[in-house]
PDB file of N, CA, C and O in Angstrom:
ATOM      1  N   UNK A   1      84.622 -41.533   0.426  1.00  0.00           N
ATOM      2  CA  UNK A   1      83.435 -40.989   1.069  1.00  0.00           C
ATOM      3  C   UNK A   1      83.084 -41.861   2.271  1.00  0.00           C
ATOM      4  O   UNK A   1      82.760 -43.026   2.040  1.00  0.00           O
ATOM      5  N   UNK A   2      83.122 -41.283   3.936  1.00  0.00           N
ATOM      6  CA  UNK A   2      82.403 -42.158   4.748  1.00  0.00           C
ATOM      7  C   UNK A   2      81.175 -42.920   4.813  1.00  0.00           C
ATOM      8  O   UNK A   2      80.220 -42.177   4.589  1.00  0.00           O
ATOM      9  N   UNK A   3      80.927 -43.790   4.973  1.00  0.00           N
ATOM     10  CA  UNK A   3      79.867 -44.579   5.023  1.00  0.00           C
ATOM     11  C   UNK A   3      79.010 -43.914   6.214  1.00  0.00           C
ATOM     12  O   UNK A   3      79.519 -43.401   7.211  1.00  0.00           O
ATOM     13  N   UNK A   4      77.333 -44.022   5.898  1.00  0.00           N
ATOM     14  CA  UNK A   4      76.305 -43.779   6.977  1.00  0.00           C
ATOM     15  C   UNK A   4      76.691 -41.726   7.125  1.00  0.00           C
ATOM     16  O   UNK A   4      77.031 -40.974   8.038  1.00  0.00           O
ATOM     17  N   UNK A   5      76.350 -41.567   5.529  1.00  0.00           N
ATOM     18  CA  UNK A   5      76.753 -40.414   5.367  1.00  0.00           C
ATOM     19  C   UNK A   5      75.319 -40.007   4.782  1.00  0.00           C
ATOM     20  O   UNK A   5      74.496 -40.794   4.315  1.00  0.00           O
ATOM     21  N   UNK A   6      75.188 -38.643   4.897  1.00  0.00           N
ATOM     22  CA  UNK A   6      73.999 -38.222   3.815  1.00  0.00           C
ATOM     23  C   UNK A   6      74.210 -37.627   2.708  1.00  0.00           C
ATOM     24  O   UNK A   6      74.898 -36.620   2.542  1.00  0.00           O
ATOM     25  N   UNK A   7      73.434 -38.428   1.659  1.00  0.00           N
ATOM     26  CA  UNK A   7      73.852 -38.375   0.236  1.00  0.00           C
ATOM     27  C   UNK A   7      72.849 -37.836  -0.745  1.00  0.00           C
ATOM     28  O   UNK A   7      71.764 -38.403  -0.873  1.00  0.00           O
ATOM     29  N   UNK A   8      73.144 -36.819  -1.409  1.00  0.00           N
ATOM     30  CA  UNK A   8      72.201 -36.395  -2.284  1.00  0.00           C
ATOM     31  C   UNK A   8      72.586 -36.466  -3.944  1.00  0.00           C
ATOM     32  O   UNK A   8      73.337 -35.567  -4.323  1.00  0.00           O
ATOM     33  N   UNK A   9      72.130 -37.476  -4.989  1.00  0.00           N
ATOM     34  CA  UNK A   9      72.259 -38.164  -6.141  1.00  0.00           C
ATOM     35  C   UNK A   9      71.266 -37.638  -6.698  1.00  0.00           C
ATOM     36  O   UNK A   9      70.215 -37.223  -6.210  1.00  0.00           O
ATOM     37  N   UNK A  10      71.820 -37.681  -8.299  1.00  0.00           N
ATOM     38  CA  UNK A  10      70.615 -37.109  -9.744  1.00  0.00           C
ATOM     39  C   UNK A  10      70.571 -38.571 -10.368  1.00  0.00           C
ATOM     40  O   UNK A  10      71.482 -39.216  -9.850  1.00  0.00           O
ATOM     41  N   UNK A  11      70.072 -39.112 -11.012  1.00  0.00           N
ATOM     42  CA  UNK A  11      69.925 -39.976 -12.273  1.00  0.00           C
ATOM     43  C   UNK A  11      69.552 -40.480 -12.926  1.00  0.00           C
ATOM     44  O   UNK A  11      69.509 -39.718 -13.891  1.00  0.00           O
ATOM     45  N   UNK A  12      69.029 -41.686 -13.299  1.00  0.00           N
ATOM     46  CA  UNK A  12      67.969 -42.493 -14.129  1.00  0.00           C
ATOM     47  C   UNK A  12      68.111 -44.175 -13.124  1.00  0.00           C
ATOM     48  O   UNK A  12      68.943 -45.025 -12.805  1.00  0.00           O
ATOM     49  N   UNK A  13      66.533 -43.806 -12.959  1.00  0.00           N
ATOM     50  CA  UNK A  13      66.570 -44.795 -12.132  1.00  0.00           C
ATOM     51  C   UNK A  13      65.694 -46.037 -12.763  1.00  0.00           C
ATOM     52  O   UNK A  13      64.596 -45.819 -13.273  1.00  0.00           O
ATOM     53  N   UNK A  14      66.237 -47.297 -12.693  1.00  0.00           N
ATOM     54  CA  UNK A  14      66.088 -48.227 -13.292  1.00  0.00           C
ATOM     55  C   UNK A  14      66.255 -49.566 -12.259  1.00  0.00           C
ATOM     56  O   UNK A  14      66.737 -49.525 -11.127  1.00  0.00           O
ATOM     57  N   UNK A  15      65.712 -50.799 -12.977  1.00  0.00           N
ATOM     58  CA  UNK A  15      65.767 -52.015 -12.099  1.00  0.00           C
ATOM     59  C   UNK A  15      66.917 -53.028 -12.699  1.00  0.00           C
ATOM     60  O   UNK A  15      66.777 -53.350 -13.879  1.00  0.00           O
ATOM     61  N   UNK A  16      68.061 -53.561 -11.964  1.00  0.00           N
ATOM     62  CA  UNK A  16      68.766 -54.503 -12.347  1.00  0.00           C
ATOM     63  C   UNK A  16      68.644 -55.642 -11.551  1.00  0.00           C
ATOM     64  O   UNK A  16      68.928 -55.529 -10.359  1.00  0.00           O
ATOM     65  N   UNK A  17      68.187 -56.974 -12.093  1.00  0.00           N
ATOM     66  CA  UNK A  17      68.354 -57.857 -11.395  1.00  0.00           C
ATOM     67  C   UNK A  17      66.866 -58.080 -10.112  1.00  0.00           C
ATOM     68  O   UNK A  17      66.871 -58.892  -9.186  1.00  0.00           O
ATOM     69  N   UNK A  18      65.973 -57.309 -10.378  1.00  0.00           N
ATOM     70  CA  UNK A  18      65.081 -56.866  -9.254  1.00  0.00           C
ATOM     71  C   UNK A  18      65.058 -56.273  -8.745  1.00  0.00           C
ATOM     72  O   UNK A  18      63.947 -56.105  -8.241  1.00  0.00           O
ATOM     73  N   UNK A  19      66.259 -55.230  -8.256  1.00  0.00           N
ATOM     74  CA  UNK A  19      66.647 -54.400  -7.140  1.00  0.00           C
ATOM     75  C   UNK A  19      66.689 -53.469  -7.996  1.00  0.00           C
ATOM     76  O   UNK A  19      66.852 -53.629  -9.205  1.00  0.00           O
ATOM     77  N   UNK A  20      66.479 -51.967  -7.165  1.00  0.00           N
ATOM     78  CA  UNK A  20      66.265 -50.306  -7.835  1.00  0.00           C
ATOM     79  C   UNK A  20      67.849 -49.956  -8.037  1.00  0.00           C
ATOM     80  O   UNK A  20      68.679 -50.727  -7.555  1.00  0.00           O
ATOM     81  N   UNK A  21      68.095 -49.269  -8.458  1.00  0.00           N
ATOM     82  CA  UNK A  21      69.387 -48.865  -8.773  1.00  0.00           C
ATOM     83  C   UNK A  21      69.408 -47.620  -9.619  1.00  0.00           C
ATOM     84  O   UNK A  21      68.692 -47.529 -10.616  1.00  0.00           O
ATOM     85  N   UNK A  22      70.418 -46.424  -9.140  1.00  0.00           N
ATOM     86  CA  UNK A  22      70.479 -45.368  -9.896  1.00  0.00           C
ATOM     87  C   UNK A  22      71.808 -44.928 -10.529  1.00  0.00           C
ATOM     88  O   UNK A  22      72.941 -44.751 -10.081  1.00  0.00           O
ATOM     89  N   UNK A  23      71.017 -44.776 -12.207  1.00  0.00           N
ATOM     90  CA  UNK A  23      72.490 -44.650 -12.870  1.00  0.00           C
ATOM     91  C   UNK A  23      72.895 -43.308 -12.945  1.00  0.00           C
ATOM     92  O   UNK A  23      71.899 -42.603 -13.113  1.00  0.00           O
ATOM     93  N   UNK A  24      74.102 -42.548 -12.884  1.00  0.00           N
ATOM     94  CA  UNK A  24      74.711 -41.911 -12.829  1.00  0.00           C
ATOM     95  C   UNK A  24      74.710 -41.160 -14.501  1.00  0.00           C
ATOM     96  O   UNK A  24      74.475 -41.774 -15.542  1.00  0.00           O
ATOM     97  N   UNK A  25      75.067 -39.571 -14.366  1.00  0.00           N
ATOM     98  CA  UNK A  25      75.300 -39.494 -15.893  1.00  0.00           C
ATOM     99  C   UNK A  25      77.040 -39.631 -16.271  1.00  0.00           C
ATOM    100  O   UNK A  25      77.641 -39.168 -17.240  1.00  0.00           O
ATOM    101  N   UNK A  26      77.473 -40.304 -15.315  1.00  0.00           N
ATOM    102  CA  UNK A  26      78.933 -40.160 -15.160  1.00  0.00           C
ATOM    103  C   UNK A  26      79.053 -41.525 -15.694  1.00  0.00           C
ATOM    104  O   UNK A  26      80.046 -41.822 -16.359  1.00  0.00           O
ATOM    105  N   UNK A  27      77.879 -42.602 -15.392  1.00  0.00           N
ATOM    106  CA  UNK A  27      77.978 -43.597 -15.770  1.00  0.00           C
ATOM    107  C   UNK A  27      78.122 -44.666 -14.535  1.00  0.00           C
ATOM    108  O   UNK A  27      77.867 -45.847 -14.769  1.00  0.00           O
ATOM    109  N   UNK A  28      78.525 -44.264 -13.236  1.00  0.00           N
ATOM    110  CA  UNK A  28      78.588 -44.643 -11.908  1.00  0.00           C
ATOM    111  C   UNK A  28      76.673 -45.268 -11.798  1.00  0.00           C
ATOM    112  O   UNK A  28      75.613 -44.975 -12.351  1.00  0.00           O
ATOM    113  N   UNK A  29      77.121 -46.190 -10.794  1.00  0.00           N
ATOM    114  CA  UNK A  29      75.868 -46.687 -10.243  1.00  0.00           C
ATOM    115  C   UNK A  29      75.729 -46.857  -8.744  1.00  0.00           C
ATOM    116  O   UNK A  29      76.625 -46.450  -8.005  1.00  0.00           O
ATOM    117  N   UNK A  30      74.597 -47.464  -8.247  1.00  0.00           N
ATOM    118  CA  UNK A  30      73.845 -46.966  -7.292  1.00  0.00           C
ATOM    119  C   UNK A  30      73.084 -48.134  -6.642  1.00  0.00           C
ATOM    120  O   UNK A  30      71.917 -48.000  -7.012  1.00  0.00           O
ATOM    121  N   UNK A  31      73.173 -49.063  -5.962  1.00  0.00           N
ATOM    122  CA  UNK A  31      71.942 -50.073  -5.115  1.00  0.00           C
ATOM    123  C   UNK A  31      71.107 -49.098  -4.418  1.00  0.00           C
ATOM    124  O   UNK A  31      71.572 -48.130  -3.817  1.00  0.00           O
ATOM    125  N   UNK A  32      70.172 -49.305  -4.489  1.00  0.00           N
ATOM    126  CA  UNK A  32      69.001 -48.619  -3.728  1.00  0.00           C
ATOM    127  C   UNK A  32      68.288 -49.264  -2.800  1.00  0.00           C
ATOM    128  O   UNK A  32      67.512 -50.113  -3.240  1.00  0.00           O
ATOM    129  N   UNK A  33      68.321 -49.128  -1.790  1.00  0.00           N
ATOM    130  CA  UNK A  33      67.363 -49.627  -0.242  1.00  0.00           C
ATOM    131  C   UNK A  33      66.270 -48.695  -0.296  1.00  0.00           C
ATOM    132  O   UNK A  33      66.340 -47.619   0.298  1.00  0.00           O
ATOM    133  N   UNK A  34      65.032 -49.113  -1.123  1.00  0.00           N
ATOM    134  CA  UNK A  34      63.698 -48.013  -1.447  1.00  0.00           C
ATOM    135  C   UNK A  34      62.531 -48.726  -0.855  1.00  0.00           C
ATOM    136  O   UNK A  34      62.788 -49.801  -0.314  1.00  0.00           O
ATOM    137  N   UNK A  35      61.701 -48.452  -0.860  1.00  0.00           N
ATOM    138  CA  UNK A  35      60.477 -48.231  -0.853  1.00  0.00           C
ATOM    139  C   UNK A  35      59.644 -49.205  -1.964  1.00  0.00           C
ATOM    140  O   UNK A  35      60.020 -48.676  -3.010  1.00  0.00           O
ATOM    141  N   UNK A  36      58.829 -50.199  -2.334  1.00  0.00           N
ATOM    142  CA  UNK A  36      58.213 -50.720  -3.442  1.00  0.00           C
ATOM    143  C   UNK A  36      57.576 -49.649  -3.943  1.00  0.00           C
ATOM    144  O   UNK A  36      57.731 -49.440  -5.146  1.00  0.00           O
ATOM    145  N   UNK A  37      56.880 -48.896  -3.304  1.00  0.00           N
ATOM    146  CA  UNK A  37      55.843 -47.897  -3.895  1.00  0.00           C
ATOM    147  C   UNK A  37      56.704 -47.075  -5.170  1.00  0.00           C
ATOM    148  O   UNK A  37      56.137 -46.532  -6.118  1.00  0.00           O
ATOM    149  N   UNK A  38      58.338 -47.121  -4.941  1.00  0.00           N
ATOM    150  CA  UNK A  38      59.117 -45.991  -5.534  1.00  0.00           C
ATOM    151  C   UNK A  38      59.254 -46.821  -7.412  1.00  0.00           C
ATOM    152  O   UNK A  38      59.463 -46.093  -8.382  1.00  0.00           O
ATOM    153  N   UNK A  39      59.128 -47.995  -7.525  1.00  0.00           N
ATOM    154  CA  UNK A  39      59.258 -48.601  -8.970  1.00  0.00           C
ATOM    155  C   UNK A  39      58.567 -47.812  -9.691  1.00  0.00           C
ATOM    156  O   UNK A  39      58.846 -47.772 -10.889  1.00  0.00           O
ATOM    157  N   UNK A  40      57.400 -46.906  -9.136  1.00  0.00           N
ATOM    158  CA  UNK A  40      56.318 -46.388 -10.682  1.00  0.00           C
ATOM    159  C   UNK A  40      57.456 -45.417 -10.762  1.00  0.00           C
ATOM    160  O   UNK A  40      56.846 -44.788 -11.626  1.00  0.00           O
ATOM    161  N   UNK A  41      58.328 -44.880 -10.661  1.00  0.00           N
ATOM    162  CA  UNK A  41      58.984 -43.993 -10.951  1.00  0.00           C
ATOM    163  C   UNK A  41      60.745 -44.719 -12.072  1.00  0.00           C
ATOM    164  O   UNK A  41      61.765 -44.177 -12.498  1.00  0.00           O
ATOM    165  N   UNK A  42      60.291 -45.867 -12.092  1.00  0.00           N
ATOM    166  CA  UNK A  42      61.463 -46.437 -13.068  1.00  0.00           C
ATOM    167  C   UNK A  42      61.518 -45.919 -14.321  1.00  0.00           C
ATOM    168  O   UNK A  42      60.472 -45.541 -14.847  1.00  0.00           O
ATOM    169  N   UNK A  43      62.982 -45.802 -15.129  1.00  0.00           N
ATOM    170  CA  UNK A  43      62.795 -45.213 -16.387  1.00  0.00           C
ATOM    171  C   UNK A  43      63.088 -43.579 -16.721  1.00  0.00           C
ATOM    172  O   UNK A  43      63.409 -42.926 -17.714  1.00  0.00           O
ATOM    173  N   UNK A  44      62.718 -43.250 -14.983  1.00  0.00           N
ATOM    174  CA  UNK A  44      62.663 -41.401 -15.267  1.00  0.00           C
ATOM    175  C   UNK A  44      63.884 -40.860 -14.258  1.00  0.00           C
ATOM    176  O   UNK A  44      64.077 -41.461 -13.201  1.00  0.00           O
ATOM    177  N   UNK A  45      64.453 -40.055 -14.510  1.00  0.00           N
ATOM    178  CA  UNK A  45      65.034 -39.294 -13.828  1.00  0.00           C
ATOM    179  C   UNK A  45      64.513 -38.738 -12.383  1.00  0.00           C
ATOM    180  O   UNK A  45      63.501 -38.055 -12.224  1.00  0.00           O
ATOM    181  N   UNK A  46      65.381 -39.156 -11.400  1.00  0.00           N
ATOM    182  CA  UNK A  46      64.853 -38.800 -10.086  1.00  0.00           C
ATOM    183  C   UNK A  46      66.347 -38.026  -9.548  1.00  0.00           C
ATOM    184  O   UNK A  46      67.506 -37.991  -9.962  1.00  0.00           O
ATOM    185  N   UNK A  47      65.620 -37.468  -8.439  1.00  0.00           N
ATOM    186  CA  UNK A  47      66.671 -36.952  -7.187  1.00  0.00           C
ATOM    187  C   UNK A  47      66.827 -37.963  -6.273  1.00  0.00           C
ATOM    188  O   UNK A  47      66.080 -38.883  -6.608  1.00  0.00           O
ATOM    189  N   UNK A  48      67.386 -38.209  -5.368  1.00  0.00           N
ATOM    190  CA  UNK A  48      67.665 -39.190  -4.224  1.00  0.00           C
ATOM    191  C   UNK A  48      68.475 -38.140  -3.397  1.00  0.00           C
ATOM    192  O   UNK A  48      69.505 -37.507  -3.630  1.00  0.00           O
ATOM    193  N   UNK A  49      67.472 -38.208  -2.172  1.00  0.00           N
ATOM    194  CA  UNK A  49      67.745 -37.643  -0.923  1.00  0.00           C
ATOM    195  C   UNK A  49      68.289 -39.106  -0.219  1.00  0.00           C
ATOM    196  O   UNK A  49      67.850 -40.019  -0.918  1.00  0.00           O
ATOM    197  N   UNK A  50      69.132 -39.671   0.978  1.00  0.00           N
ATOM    198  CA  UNK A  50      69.310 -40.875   1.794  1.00  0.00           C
ATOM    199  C   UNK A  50      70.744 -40.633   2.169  1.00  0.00           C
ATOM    200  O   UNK A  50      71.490 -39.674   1.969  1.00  0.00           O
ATOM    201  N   UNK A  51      70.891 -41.674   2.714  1.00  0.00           N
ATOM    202  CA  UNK A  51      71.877 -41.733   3.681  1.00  0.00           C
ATOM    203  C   UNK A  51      72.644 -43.381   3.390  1.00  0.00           C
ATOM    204  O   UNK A  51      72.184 -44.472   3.726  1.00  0.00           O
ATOM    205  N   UNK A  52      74.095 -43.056   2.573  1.00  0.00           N
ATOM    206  CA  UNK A  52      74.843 -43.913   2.580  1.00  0.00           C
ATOM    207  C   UNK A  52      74.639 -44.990   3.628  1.00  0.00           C
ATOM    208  O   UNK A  52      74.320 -44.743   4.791  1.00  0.00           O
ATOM    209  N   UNK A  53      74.905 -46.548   2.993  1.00  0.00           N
ATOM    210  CA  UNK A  53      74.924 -47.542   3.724  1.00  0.00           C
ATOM    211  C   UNK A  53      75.986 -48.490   3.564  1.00  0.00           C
ATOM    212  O   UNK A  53      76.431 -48.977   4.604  1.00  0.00           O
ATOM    213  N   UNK A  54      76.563 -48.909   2.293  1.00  0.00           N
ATOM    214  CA  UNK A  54      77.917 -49.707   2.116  1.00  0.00           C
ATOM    215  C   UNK A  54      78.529 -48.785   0.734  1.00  0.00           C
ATOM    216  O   UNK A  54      78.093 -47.797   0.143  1.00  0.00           O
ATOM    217  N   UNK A  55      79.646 -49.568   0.575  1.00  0.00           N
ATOM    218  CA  UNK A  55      80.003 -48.801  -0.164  1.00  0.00           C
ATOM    219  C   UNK A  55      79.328 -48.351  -1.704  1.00  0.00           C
ATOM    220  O   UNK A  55      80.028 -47.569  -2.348  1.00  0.00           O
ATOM    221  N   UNK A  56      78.028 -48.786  -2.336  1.00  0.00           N
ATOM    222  CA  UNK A  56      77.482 -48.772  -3.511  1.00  0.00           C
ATOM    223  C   UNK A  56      76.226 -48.472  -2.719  1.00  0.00           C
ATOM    224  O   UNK A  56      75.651 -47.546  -3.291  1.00  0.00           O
ATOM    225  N   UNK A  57      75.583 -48.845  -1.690  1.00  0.00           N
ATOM    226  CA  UNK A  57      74.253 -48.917  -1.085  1.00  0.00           C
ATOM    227  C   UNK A  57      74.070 -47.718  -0.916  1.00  0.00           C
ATOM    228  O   UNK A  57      75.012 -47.036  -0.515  1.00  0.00           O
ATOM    229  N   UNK A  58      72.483 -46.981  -1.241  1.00  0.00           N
ATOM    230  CA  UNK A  58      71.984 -45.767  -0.635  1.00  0.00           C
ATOM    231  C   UNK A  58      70.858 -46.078  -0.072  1.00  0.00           C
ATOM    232  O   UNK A  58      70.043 -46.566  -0.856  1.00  0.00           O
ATOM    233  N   UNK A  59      70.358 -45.920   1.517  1.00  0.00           N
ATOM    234  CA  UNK A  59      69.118 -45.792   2.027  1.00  0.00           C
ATOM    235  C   UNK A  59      68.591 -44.860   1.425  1.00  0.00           C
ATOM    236  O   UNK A  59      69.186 -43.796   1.593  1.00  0.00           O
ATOM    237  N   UNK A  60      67.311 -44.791   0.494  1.00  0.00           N
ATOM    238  CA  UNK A  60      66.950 -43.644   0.084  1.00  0.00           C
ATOM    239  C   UNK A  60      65.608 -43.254   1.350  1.00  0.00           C
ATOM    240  O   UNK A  60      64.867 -44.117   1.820  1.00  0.00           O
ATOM    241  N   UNK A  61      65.569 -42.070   1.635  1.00  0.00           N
ATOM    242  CA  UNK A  61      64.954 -41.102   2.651  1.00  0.00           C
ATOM    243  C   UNK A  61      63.595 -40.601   2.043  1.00  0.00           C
ATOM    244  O   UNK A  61      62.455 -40.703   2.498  1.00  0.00           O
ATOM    245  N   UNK A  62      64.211 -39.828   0.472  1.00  0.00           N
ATOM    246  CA  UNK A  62      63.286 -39.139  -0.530  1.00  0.00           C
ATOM    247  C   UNK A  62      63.568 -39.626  -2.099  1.00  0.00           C
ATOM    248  O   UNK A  62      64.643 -39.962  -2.595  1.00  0.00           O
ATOM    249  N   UNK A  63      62.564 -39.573  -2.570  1.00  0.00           N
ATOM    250  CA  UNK A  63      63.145 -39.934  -4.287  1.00  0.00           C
ATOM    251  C   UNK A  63      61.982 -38.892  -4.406  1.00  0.00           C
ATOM    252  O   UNK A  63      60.899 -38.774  -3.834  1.00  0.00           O
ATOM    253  N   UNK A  64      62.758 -38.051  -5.555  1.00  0.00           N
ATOM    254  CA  UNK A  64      61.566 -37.158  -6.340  1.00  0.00           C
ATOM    255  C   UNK A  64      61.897 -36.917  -7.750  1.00  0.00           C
ATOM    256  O   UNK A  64      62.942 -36.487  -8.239  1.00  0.00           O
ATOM    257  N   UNK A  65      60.783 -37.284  -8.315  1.00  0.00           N
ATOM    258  CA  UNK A  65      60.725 -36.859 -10.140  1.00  0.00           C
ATOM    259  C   UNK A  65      61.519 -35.846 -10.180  1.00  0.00           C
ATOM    260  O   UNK A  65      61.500 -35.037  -9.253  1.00  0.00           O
ATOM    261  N   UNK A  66      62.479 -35.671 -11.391  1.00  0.00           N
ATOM    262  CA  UNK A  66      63.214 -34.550 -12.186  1.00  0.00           C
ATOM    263  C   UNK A  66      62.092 -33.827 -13.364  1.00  0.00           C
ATOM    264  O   UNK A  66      62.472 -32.916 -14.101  1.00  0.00           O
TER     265      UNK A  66
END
């Protein structure tokens, strides 16, 4: 997949290490470049609207509750 691409992801989004991260139901994961405001949403299933940044990194754009 090219990098600085736009990417649209399902999953459970959770904190590792401090940083947001979204798990996959495939089991794949996710670094997240978010927003602080976006943590009340840890724990739950979100969408992620953003735009690829390295190869694991997503700028997220939008996060919205499932």
């Amino acid at each position: 997949m090219p990098l600085e691409r736009p990417i649209t992801l399902e999953g459970l989004l959770l904190i590792d290490s401090g940083q947001l991260v979204l798990r996959l139901p495939d089991g794949g994961q996710w670094r997240l470049l978010a927003l602080s405001g976006q943590r009340s949403l840890v724990g739950r299933r979100v969408r992620i609207d953003g735009v690829r940044e390295r190869h694991d990194v997503v700028a997220v754009e939008r996060m919205t509750p499932l």
